[in-house]
N, C-alpha and C positions, 0 to 999 in steps of 0.2 A: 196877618200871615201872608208872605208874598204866594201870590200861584202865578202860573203858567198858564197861556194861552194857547194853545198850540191851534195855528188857523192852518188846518189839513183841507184846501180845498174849497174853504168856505171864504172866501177873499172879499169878506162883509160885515159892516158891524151890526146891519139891520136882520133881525128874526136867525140868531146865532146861538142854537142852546150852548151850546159850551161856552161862549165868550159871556150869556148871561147869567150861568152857575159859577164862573168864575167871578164876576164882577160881586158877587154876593160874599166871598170870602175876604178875601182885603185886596190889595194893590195888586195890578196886575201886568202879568209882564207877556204883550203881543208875540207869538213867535211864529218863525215860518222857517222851515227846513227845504233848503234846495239840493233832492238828492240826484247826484250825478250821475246815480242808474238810472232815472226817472226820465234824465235828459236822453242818453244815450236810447232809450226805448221808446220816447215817445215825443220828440225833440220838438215839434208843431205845437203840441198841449203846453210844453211849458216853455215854450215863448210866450203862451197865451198868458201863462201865469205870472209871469216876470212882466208883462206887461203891463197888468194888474196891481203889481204894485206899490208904484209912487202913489196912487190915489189914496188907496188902502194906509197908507203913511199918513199921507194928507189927513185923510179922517180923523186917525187917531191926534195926532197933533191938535186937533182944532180941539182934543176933548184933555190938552196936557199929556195924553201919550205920545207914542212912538212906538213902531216898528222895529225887532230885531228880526234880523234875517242871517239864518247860519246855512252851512253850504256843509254836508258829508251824510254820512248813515245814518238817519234817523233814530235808533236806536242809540248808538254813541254820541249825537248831537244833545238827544233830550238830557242825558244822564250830566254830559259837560255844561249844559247851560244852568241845570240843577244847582249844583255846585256852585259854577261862578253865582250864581243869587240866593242859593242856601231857600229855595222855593219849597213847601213841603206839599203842592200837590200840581198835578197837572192835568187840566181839562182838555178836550180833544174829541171831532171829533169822530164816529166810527170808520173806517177804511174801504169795505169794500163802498159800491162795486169797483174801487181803483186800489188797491193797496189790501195789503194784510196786515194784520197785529200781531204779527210770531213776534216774541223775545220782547214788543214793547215794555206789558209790565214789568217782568223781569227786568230790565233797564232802569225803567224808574224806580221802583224796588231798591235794588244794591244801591241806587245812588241819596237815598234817605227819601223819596217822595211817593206820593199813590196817585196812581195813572185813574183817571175820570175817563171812561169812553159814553159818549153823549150819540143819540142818533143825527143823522142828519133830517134836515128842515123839508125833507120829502113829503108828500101829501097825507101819507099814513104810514106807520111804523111796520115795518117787515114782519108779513104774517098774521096781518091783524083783520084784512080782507079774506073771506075764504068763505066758500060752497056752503052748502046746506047739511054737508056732510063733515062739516068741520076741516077740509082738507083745501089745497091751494088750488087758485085756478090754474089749468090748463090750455084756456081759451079765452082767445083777450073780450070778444062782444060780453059775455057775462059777467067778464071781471069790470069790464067800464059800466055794466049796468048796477055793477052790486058797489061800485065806487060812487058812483053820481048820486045814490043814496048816504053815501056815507058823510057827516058832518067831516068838512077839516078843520083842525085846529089856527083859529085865529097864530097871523104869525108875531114874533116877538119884537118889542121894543127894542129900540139901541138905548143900551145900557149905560148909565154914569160909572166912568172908569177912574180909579185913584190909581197914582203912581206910585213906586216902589223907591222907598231912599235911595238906591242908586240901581244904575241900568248895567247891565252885562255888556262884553261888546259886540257889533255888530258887523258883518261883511260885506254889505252895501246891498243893494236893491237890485244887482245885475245876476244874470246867471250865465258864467261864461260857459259851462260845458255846455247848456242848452244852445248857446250863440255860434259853440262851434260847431255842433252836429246838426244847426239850420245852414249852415257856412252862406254860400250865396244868397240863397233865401231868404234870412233873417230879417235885411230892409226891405226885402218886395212883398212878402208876409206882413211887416209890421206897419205897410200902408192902408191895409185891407181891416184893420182891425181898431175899432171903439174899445179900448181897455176902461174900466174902474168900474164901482157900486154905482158911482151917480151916473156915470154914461147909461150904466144898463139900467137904472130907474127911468132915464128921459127918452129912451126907444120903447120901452114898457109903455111909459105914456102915450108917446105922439103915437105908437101905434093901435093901442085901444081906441084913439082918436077919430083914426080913419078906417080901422076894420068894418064892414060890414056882409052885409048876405052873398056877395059874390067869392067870400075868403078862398071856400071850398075849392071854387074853378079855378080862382086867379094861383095861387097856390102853386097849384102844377104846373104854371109857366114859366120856364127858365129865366125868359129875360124880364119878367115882370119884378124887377128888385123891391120894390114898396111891397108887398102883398103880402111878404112874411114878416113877423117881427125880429127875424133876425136875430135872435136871442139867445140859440142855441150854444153859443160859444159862453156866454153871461149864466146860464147856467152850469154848464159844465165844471167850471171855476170855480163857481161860486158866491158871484159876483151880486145875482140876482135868486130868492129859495124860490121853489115852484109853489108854496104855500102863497109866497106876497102875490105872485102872478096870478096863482087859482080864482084869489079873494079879488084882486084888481078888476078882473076880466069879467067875474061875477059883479060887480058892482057897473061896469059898462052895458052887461047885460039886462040889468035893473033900470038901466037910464035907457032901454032902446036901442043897445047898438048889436047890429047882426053880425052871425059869421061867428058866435061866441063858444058856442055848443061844438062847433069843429075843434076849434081852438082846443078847449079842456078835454075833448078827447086825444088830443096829441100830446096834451100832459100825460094821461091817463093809460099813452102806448109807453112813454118812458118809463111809469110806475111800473107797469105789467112786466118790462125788462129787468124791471131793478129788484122785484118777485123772484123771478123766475132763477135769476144770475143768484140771489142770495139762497134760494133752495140748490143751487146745482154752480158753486163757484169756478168749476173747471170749463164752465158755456164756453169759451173762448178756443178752448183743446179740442173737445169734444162732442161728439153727435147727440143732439138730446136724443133723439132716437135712434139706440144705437147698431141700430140693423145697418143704418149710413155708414158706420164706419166701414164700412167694407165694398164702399161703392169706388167705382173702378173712375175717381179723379186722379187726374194728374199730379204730382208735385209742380214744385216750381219750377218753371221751362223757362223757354227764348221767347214765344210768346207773350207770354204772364210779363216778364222784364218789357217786350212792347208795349204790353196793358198800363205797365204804370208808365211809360215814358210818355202816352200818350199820343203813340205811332200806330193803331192796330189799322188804321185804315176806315175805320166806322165813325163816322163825322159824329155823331149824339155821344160817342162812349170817348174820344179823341179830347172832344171840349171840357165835357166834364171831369178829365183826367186834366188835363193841363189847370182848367181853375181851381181843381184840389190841389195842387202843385206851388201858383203863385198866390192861393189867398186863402190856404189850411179850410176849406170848407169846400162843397159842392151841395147843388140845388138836390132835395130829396129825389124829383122824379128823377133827377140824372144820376143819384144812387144807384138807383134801383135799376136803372138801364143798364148801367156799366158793371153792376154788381152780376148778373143777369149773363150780361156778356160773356164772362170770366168763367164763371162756374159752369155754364151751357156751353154756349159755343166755341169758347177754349178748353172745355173740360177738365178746368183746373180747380183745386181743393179750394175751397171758400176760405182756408185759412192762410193761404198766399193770398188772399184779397184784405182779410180781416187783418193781419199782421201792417200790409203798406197804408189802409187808414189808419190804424193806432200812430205809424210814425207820421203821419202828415198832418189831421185832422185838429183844427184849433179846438175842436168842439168835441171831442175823444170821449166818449164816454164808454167804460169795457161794459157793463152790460147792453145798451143799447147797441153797439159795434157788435158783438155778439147774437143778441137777438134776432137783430136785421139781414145779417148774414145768413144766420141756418131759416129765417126765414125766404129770402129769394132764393138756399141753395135747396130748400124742400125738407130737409133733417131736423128742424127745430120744432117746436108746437108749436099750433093753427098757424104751422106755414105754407107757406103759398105751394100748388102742386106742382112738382121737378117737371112734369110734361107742360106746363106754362111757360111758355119762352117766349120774351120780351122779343120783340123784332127791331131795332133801332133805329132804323130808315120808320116804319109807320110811327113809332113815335115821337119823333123828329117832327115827320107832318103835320102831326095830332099836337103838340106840342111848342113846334119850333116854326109856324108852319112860315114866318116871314125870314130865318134864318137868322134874328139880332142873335140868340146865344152862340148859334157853331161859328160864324161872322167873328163875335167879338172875341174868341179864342183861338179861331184858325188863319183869318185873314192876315197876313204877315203885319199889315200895315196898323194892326186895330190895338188900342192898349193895353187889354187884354193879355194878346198874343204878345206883346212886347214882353210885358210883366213874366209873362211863363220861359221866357229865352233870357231875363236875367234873373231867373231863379235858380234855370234847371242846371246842373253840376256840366262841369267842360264836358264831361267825359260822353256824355248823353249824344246822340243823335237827333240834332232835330229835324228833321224832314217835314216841308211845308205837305206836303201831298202826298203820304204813302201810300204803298200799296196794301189792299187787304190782307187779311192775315189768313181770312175763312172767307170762302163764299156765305152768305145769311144761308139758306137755305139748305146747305149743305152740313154747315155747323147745327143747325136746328136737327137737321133727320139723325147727325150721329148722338145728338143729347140722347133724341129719343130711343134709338135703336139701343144705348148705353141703357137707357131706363130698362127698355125693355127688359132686356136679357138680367137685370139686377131682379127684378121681379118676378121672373123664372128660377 
């Protein structure tokens, strides 16, 4: 009996429940749906995935498969593929935290087949972590202590794949809507980026190689590029489960090497995100607590449009806007500065912030982008307190303090800053040296005096 593969996300043949419940039925047919709302919304993430791949092709090939790759609605793509292969089931698998399953079944259904929804290769199955009271955590320290007890499941083999007497047809491996809504972007984005399964195995490795005890500090320095494993894009995709990394990293920890313990705890913030997003799937709209909804942010201004051009005048919030720009990621602590900036000191809605990384971020993840947000904007649980206001200048110091990172994004002549002037749209203003947009101290007193008066 032929089935259906449908690779949602999982852009791997290593540790793939669905691709290895599929492999157990008969012959199997690889698919990947490129939807051109997806591009349109999120245009950075799926260049990422388009970039991804040829390799993913590659793979399959070497096992006598191949790659089909269809390009419209998801719903109408499964149902037409159906057909042209007369498949009677399709495995797949779950959607959130990036997608929904409205209308899926029903689709497969009418079209003769039964939709398989499989979880994903996450460290533990949604819901299966929780309190003494039976209910979810609220608070991430006791959710990462009541995880680190918890066995992970060993992750899965790649599976022996048979092919199907004949293949349906296929629309090639490119995705132009995604190509054109990165327009300029596209090539200075796709020099920044290791795409495939085996790329993100060999950074997996070389970096469990050289991690050790200083992870924690080196971490939060910008210009320190070795220090993270870089991977965050390799997961998002799919490329790499967080279960192979869990078990990897534990196995480097077994041999001695330090800095491990940090490490799984930053798995361990993603889980908590991907909890939290599947108890409350509108995170991204709304205030987890929603007393916030009525705090007096901004919409989107002329400001917030400086924030993302990367003009606001704040050398720490400036750089890390421009290399989110030329290379769909930014260094966490520079997150969190620029996050910080936006929501405080311009006192603009976290979700003008949240909305411009979903369309840039190679590494897009809707719970985690959620998360992190109501956490620096203070609305979300165990987030950080709204009167905590990052100051960008001291953490630049504390941070930045020899200048390689604002250097290698503002200095006109750096390639960096080259890369961010042929990414960004004509339309954009570049200005090497603007002006501020807020005095720091000034923009900090009206965060707070804003607090104030919210809490009266």
């Amino acid at each position: 009996m032929t089935v259906i593969c449908w690779f949602r996300r999982v852009l791997r043949l290593d540790d793939h429940p669905a691709l290895a419940a599929a492999a157990q039925e008969g012959p199997v047919i690889p698919l990947v749906i490129l939807d051109p709302a997806e591009a349109r919304a999120h245009p950075a993430s799926a260049q990422r995935q388009a970039m991804a791949l040829p390799d993913l092709d590659a793979a399959l090939r070497r096992q006598g498969s191949r790659l089909i790759v269809r390009r419209g609605d998801p719903a109408a793509v499964l149902a037409q593929v159906i057909r042209d292969s007369d498949a009677r089931a399709v495995h797949a698998t779950e959607g959130l935290p990036f997608a929904r399953n409205d209308g899926l079944g029903a689709a497969v259904e009418r079209a003769g087949a039964r939709l398989h929804l499989h979880p994903l290769a996450d460290l533990v199955p949604r819901g299966s972590v929780l309190t003494g009271g039976g209910t979810r955590f609220k608070v991430f320290t006791p959710f990462w202590r009541a995880l680190r007890r918890t066995p992970i499941d060993d992750p899965l083999p790649v599976p022996r794949l048979s092919a199907p007497d004949a293949w349906p047809g296929c629309d090639g491996l490119d995705w132009p809507e995604a190509r054109a809504a990165m327009d300029r972007g596209w090539d200075v984005v796709a020099r920044h980026v290791q795409a495939g399964e085996s790329a993100a195995q060999d950074r997996l490795d070389a970096f469990l190689d050289r991690v050790d005890a200083r992870y924690a500090q080196r971490r939060d320095v910008p210009a320190e590029e070795d220090a993270t494993s870089g991977l965050s894009d390799a997961l998002a995709v799919g490329e790499v489960s967080a279960r192979r990394l869990w078990h990897k990293a534990l196995n480097a920890q077994a041999h001695g090497r330090g800095g491990i313990e940090d490490l799984l705890r930053e798995l361990a913030w993603r889980e908590f995100a991907r909890e939290l997003f599947d108890a409350v799937p509108d995170l991204n709209r709304t205030c987890w607590r929603p007393e916030w909804n009525d705090f007096s942010w901004r919409g989107d201004n002329a400001q917030a449009e400086a924030w993302r051009q990367g003009r606001t005048g704040v050398p720490m919030v400036d750089a890390g806007m421009r290399e989110l720009f030329a290379t769909g990621r930014m260094h966490n602590r520079v997150r969190m500065i620029a996050a910080s900036f936006l929501v405080k000191h311009l006192m603009t809605d976290w979700r003008v912030g949240l909305d411009w990384f979903a369309r840039c971020l190679t590494d897009w993840d809707a719970a985690s982008n959620a998360v992190n947000w109501q956490w620096v904007a203070g609305c979300g649980p165990d987030a950080s307190p709204f009167f905590r206001v990052f100051n960008p200048d001291t953490q630049a110091a504390k941070f930045d303090r020899q200048r390689r990172y604002r250097d290698a994004w503002l200095d006109p002549k750096a390639p960096g800053a080259r890369d961010f002037a042929a990414a960004a749209p004509r339309s954009w203003v570049l200005d090497p040296d603007p002006a501020p947009l807020v005095d720091l101290d000034r923009g900090r007193q009206r965060a707070l005096d804003a607090y104030a008066a919210f809490r009266r």
